[in-house]
N, C-alpha and C positions, 0 to 999 in steps of 0.2 A: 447374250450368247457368248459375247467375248471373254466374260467373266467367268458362265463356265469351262469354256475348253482350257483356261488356264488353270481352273481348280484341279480338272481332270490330266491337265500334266502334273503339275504338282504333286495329289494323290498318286499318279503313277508311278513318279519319280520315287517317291516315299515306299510306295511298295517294292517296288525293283531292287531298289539299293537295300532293302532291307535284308534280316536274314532268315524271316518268314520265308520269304517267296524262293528261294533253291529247295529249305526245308519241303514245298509242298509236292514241288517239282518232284522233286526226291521221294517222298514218301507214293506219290501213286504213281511215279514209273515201276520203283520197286513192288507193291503190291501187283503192278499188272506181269512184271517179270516172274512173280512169283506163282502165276496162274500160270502162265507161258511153260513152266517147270512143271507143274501141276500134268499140263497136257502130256509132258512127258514121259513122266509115273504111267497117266494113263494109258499113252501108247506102249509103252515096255514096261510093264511092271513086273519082270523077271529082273529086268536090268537094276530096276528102281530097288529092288531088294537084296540085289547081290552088291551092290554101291552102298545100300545104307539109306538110304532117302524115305525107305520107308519098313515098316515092320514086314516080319516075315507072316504074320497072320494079318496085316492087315487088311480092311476088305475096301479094295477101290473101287466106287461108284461114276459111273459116267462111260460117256466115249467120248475117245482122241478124233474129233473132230470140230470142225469149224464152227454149227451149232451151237455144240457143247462150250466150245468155246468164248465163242458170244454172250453164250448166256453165262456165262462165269463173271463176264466184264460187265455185264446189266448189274450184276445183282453185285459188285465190287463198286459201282458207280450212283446205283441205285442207294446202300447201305454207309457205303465208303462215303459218296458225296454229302451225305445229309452230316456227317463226320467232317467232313472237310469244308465244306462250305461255310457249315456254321463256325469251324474255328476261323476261317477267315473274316468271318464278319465282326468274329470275338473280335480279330485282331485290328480290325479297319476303323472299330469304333472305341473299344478298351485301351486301347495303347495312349489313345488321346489324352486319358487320367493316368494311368500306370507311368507313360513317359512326363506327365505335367504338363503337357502340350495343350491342353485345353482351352488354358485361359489366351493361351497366343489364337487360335483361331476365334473362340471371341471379339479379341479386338480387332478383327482383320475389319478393311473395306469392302466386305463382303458379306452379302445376305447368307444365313445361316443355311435356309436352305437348297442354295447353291453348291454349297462347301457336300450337306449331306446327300445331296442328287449325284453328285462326282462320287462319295464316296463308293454310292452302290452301283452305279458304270464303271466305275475299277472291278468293283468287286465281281460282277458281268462278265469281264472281260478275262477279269481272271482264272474265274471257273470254265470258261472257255477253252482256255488255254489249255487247262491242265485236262478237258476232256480229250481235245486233239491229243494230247502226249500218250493218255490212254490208248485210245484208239493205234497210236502212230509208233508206240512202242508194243502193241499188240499184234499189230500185221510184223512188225519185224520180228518180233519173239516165237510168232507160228510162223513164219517162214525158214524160222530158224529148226524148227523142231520139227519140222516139215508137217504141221497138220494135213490130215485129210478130209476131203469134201469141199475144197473151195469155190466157188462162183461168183461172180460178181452182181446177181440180183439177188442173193443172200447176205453180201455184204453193204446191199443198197437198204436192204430191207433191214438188219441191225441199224447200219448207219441211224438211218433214220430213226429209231427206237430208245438207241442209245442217245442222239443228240435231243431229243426231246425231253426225254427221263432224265437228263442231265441239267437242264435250262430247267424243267421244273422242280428238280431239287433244289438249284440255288433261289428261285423263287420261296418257293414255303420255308426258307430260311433267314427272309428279312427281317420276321421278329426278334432272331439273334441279335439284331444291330440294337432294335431297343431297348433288352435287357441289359446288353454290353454299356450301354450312355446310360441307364435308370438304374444300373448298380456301380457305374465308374470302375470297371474292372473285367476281371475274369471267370471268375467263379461262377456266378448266376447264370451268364450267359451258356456256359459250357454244363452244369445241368440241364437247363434247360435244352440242351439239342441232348442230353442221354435221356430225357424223358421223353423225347421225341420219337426218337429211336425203337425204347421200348414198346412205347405206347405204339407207334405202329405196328409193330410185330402184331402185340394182342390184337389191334383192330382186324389184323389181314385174318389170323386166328379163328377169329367171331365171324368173319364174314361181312366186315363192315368200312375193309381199308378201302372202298371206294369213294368213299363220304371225308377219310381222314387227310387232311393234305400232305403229309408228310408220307403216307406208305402210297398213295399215288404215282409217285415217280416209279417204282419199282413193280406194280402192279401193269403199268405201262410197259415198261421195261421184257415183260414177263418171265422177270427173275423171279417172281414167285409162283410162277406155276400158272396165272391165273390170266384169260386172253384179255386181246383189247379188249374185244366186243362188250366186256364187261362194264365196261368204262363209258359213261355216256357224257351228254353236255356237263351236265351238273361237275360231273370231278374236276373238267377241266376250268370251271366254273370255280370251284371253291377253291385250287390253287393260286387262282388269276386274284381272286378277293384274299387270300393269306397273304400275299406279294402287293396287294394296295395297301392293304392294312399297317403290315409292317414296315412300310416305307412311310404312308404318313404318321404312325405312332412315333416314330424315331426324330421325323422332321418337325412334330407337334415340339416332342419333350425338349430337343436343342434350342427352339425359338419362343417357348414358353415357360421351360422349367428353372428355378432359384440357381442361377449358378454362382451365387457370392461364395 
């Protein structure tokens, strides 16, 4: 146990200082700022067109309300997450070859899969994080713009939708990490989540993203239109096994595979 809580500072530390981790910060404060704008448009879009924000024929869908607004940040967390997530995994496990850092945590005094259990509770923690800043720059961005309809069992009830659909996109994202180590890089991995992506789209399409793990988060979420209700053991079944899988395929290939 001692040996992991230092792995897991270690990894921490490596993330932190890194210049990943502002970049992510950054990139989905910004995207939820930019729905927070969105609401905007939506509540004046007289104003939105005399400013320039948007066309003068263009046609705004939605209402400026809290709902509406929630469900913007589902489906930003929902689509956005399976995007971000998996580039952090890119990054947690890729960088190890990219930087040459590899061959240094081989020789550590440490079981390999120690070092890869830290890496994906960084990576936990991380995706965490950045879903509070979601959340935590989205109640300041609609207070700021004054949405309407607020409540706070409406906010309990996102909350909760949002934090699941969140936890389970970084879930069905672990297979990222073993792409990322079984290609020693970037590339493979980062297809591999735009295949994920689209692929889910088609399946929600078909009528069959209850089954797929990856359009799961967002089907939950009900940024796609579609209720929980729809969702039974099984989906939450088959995320739970994507998230086994890809954790021990990653910690198989690190403790098994040729790394001369």
């Amino acid at each position: 146990m001692k040996k992991l809580r230092t792995a897991i500072r270690v990894e921490s530390l490596k993330a932190v200082r890194s210049k990943i981790f502002p970049i992510t910060i950054g990139f989905f404060s910004f995207i939820t700022a930019i729905l927070g704008l969105m609401m905007l448009i939506l509540k004046d879009p007289e104003l939105a067109r005399n400013t320039g924000l948007v066309g003068a024929k263009a046609q705004l869908i939605g209402e400026a309300d809290w709902s509406s607004y929630f469900t913007f940040l589902a489906l930003a967390l929902a689509i956005g997450g399976l995007v971000g997530y998996g580039f952090i995994a890119t990054w947690l496990f890729g960088r190890e070859f990219s930087d040459d850092t590899a061959k240094d945590l081989l020789a550590l005094p440490v079981s390999r899969s120690i070092i890869i259990l830290a890496k994906f509770i960084v990576m936990f923690f991380w995706t965490i994080l950045l879903f509070l800043i979601v959340v935590g720059v989205g109640l300041i961005a609609g207070n700021i713009v004054a949405i309407e309809g607020w409540s706070r069992p409406l906010f309990y009830k996102f909350f909760k939708q949002l934090a699941v659909s969140s936890i389970m996109a970084m879930a069905s994202s672990t297979p990222v990490a073993f792409f990322a180590s079984y290609s020693r890089g970037y590339l493979l991995p980062m297809g591999y989540v735009v295949f994920t992506v689209a692929f889910s789209q088609i399946a929600v399409v078909l009528g069959h993203g209850a089954y797929i793990p990856w359009a799961i988060p967002a089907l939950y979420s009900g940024a796609a239109g579609v209720e929980q209700a729809h969702l039974g053991a099984l989906s939450f079944l088959i995320v739970f096994i994507t998230a086994i899988i890809g954790i021990l395929i990653t910690v198989l290939w690190w403790r098994y595979a040729d790394h001369s």
